[in-house]
C-alpha positions in Angstrom: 267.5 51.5 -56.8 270.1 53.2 -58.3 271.1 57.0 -58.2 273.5 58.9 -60.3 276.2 60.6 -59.3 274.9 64.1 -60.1 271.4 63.6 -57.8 273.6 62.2 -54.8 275.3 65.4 -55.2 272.7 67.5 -55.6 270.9 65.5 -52.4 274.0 66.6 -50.4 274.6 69.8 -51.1 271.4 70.6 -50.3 271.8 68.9 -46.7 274.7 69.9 -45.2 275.8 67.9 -42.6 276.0 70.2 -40.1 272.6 71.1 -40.5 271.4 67.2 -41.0 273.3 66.5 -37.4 271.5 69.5 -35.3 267.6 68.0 -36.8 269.1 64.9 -33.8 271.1 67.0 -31.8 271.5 70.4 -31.7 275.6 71.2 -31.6 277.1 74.2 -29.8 280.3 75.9 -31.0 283.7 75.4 -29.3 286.4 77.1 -30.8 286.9 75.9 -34.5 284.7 73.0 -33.9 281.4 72.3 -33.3 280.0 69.5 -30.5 277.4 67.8 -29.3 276.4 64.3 -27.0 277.3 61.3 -29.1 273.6 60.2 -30.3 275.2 56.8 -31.4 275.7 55.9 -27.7 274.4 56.1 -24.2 275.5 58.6 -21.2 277.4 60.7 -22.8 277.3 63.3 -20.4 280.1 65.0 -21.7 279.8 65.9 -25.4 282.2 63.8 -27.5 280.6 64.1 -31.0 282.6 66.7 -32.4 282.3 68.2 -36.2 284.8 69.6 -38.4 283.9 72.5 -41.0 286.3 72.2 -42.6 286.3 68.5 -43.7 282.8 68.4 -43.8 283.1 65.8 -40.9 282.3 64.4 -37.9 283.6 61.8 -35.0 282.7 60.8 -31.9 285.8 60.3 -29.4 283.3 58.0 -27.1 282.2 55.7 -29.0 284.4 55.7 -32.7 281.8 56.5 -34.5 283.1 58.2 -38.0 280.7 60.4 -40.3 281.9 61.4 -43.7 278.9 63.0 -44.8 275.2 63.6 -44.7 274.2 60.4 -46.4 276.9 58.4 -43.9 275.0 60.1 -40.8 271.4 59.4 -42.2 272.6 55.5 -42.6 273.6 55.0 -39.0 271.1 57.2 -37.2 268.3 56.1 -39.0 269.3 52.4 -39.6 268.8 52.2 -43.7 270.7 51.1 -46.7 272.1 53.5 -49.3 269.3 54.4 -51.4 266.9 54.9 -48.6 269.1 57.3 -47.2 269.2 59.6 -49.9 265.6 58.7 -50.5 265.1 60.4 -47.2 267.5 63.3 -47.3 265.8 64.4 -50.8 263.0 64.2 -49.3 263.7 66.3 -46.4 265.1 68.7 -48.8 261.8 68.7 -51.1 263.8 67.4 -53.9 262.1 65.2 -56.2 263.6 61.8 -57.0 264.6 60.6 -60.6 261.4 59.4 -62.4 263.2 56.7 -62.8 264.0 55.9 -59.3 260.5 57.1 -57.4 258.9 53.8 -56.2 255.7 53.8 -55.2 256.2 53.9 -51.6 258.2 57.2 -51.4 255.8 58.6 -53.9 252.8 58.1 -51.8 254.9 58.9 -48.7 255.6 62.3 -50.1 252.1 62.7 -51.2 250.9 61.5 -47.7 252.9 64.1 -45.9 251.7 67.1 -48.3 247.8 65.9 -47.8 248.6 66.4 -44.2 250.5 69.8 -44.9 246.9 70.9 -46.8 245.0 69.6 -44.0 246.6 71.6 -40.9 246.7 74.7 -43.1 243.0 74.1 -43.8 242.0 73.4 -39.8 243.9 76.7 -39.0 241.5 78.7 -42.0 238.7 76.9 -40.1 239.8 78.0 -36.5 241.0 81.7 -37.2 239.4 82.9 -39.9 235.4 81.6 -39.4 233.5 83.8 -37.8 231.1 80.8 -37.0 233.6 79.0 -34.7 235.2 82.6 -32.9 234.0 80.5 -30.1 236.4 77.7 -30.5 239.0 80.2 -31.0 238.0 82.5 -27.8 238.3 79.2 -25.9 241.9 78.9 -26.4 242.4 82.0 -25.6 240.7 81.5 -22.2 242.9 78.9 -21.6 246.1 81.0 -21.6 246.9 80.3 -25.4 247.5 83.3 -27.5 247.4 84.1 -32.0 250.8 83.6 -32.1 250.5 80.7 -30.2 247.6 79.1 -32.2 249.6 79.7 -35.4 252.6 78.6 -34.3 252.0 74.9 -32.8 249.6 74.6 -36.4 246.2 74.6 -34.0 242.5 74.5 -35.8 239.5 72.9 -36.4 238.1 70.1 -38.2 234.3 71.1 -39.5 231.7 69.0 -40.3 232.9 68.7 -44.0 234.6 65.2 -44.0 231.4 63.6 -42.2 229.1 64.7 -45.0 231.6 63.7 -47.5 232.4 60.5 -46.1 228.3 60.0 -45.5 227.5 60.9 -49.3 231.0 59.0 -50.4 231.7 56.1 -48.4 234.8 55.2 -50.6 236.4 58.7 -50.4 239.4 57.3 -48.5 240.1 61.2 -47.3 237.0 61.5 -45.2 236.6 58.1 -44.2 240.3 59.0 -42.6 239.5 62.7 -41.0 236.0 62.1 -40.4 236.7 60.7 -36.7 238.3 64.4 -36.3 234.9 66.1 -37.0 234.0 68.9 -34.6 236.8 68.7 -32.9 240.2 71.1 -32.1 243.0 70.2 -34.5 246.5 70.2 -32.9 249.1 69.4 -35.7 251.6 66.8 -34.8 255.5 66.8 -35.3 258.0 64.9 -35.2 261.3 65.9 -34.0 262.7 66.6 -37.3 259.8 69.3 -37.7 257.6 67.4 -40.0 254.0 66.9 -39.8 253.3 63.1 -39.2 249.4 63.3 -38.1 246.6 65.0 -35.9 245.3 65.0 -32.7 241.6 66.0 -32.1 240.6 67.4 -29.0 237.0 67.0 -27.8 235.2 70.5 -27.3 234.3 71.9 -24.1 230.7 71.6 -24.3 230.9 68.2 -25.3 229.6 65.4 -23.2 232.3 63.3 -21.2 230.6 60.3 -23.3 233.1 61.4 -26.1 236.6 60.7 -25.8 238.8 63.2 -24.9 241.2 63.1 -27.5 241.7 61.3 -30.8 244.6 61.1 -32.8 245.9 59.3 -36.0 246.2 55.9 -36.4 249.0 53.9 -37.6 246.9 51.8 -39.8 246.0 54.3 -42.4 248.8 56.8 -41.4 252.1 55.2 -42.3 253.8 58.3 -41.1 252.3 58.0 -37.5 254.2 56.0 -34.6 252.5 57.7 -31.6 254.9 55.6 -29.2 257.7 57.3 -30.6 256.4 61.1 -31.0 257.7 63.1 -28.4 254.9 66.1 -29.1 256.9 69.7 -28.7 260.6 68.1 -29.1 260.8 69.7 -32.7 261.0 73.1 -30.4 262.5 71.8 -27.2 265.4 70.2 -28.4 267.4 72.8 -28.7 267.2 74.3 -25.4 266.9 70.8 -23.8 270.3 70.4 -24.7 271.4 73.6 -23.4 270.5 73.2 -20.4 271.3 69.3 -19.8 267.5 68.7 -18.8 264.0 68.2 -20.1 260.6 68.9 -18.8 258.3 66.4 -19.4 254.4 66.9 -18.9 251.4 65.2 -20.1 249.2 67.9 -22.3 249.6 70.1 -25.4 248.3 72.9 -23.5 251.3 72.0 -20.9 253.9 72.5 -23.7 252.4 75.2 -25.1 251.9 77.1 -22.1 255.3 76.6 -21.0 257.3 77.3 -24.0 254.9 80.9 -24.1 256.6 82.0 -20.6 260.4 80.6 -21.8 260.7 77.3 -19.9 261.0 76.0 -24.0 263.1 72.8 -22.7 259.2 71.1 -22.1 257.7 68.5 -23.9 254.8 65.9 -23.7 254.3 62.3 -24.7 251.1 61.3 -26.8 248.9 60.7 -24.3 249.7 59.5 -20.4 251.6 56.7 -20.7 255.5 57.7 -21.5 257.0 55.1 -23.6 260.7 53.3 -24.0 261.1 54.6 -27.3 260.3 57.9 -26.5 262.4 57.9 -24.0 265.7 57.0 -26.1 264.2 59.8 -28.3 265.0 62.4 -25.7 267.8 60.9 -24.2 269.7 61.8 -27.9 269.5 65.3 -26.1 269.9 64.7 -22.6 270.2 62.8 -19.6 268.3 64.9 -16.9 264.6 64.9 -16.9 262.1 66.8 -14.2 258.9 64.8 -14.5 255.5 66.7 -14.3 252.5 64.9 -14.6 249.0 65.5 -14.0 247.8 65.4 -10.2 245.0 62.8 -11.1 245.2 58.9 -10.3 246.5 58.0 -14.4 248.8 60.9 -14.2 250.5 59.6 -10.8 250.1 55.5 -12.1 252.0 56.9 -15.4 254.8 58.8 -14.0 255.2 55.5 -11.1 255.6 53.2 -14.3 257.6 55.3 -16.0 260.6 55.7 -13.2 262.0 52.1 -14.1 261.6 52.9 -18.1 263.8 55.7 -17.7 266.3 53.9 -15.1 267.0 51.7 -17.5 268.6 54.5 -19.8 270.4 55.4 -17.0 268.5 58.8 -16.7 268.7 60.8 -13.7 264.8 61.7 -12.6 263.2 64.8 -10.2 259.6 64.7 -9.7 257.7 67.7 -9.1 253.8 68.2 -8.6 251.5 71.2 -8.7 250.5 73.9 -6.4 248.0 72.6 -4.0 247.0 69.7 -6.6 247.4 72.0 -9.9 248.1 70.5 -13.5 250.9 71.7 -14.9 249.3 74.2 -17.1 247.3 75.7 -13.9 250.3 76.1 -12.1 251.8 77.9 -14.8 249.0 80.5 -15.3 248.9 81.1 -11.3 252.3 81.6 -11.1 253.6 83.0 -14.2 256.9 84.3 -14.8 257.6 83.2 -11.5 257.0 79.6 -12.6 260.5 79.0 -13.0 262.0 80.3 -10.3 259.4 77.9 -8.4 260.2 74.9 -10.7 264.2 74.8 -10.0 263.0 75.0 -6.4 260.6 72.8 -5.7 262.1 69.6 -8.5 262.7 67.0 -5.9 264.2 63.8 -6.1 262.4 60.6 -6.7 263.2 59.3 -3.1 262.7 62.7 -1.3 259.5 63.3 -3.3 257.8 60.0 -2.2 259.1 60.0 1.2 257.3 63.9 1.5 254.2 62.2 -0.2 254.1 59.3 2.2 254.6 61.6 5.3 252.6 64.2 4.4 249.6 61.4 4.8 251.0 59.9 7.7 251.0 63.3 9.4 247.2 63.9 8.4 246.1 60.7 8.9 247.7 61.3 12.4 246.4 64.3 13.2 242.9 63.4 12.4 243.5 60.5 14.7 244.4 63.1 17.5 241.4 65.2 16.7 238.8 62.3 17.0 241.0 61.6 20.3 240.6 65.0 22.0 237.0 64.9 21.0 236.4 61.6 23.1 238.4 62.7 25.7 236.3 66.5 26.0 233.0 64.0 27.0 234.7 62.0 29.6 237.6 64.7 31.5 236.5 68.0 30.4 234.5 69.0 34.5 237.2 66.3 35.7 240.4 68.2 34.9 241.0 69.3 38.3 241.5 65.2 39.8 244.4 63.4 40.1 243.7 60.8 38.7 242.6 62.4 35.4 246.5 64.0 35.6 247.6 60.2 35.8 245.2 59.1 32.9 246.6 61.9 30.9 250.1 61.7 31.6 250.0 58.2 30.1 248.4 59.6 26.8 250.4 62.7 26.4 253.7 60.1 26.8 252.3 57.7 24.3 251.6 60.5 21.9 254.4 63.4 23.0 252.4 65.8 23.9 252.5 68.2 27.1 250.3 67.3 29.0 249.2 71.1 30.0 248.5 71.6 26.2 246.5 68.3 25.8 244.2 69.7 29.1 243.9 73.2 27.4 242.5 71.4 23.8 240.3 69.4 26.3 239.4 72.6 28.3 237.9 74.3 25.4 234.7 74.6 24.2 
């Protein structure tokens, strides 16, 4: 593949460098210069990546990582030759290639991604603008979501068109592909760049259990969709992830959603329970702090358990945090509203401290349900012999074993 001198040109004027750098991590102005953490290199805590408006450049003082250009950083970032780089960049830039020089897989890459752009704008026609599914629409709304938010995470609704299509045309390779979507809420997917790579369906709430939960692209006829790498709601976290040195990370769109709506924007949600390696090194681009919040339920505490070593392994510092009174994340954020964050910072606990609580806090009910069942035998054998000495000696031994005064233990027994 050969380009000519006037297209690479083109290709990088219209990505500037600075601007190709922030779509991996977002910079933050100091003085002249511009820095960020090093995303060729793990733990930088302290931002060493620094670029320079003037040349047009960037270096990292960590790792000696030179950029001299848009192309350059698109090469080392993304791990491609030459061509493919500026293959990429034009097409993040909607610029089409040289006849001569679009192959067939960038062409029906391109075309692949714009199918998808038709399809998310049609699901959100569907959702908002048919009267027939206003209840669909008033769900979401019942759930805490508002317009604004419907619109912007690309939310809607896949009809019952692709199933009759795909029934009357089994070789119409479109429906066969969104059929599985049919009656079912559409949540767009993007990647952290901000461009769509696929779907997830969402089952309705009237629907029987007997259909699963959620559905969402598949890599085998969606060359665009990695879900072990999608980080769903990084697109719009990362910037305030990295202003703040930490990331939320919960398990549900509705999570994300919910908390980017009341400003905790640093959230963001792996595609489905399980949290992957690659999505960790994903994030850690942007930081090295995350505040894990998973679901309450047994996959959501098996997931986040598995997930502790994944993310020691990056060397990433972990709190663990759980719900009011065995709340998902998005309940606890419509109980407690703008007070949510003032509770979060509070309540983030450290791996060891939040297991050690867990463990205790069963102990401690497991014991006193032991001493209830106790007090309860000892009522039909000592309650009309509290006044004998001997039943003083009998309880003195308990109340020891147990530390308990002795005088309280008789008054529980005392009572009726």
């Amino acid at each position: 593949m050969h380009f000519d001198d006037n297209f690479i040109s083109l290709v990088k004027n219209r990505n500037p460098l600075f601007e190709v750098i922030n779509d991996y991590v977002p910079m933050k102005q100091q003085g002249q210069l511009w820095v960020a953490n090093c995303p060729f290199h793990a733990g930088d805590r302290n931002p060493s990546f620094k670029y320079y408006p003037k040349d047009e450049g960037a270096h990292c003082y960590g790792c000696g990582t030179n950029i001299g250009d848009s192309i350059d950083f698109i090469m080392k970032i993304e791990n491609l030759q030459f061509p493919e780089a500026v293959e990429f960049l034009a097409e993040r830039a909607n610029i089409p290639l040289p006849e001569n020089n679009d192959s067939d897989s960038s062409r029906q890459i391109r075309m692949f991604r714009e199918n998808l752009e038709n399809k998310s704008r049609e699901f959100w026609i569907n959702l908002m603008t048919k009267k027939e599914n206003q209840h669909i629409k008033n769900y979401l709304l019942q759930r805490g979501l508002t317009e604004e938010d419907i619109t912007k995470w690309r939310i809607g609704y896949c009809d019952f068109t692709y199933a009759n299509r795909h029934k009357e045309n089994r070789n119409d390779d479109d429906a066969r592909r969104f059929k599985k979507f049919t009656n079912r809420i559409i949540f767009s997917v993007l990647d952290h760049r901000n461009q769509i790579v696929g779907f997830s369906g969402r089952r309705l709430p009237d629907q029987d259990d007997k259909f699963v939960k959620y559905l969402n692209s598949s890599d085998k006829d969606n060359p665009l969709f990695k879900k072990n790498e999608i980080v769903y709601g990084l697109n719009y976290a990362k910037k305030a992830i990295a202003d703040l040195d930490f990331v939320i990370w919960v398990e549900g769109f509705f999570d994300v959603i919910l908390m980017h709506q009341i400003g905790v924007e640093n959230t963001v949600a792996s595609m489905g329970t399980a949290i992957t390696p690659e999505q960790i090194k994903l994030v850690k681009r942007f930081t090295n702090n995350v505040i894990l919040f998973l679901d309450p339920d047994e996959a959501g505490q098996e997931a986040m358990k598995k997930s502790l070593e994944l993310f020691s392994a990056e060397n990433i510092e972990v709190k663990i945090i759980q719900g009011i009174n065995g709340l998902d994340p998005a309940e606890t954020v419509r109980k407690l509203g703008n007070n949510f964050k003032d509770w979060l910072y509070l309540n983030a606990k450290t791996i060891e401290q939040y297991y050690v609580d867990k463990f205790l806090a069963r102990y401690n009910n497991q014991l006193n349900m032991a001493k209830k069942d106790m007090i309860n035998n000892l009522k039909s054998i000592f309650a009309n012999r509290l006044d004998h000495i001997e039943t003083d000696i009998a309880l003195g031994a308990i109340c020891n074993a147990i530390n308990v005064d002795i005088n309280i233990l008789k008054n529980m027994i005392a009572k009726n």
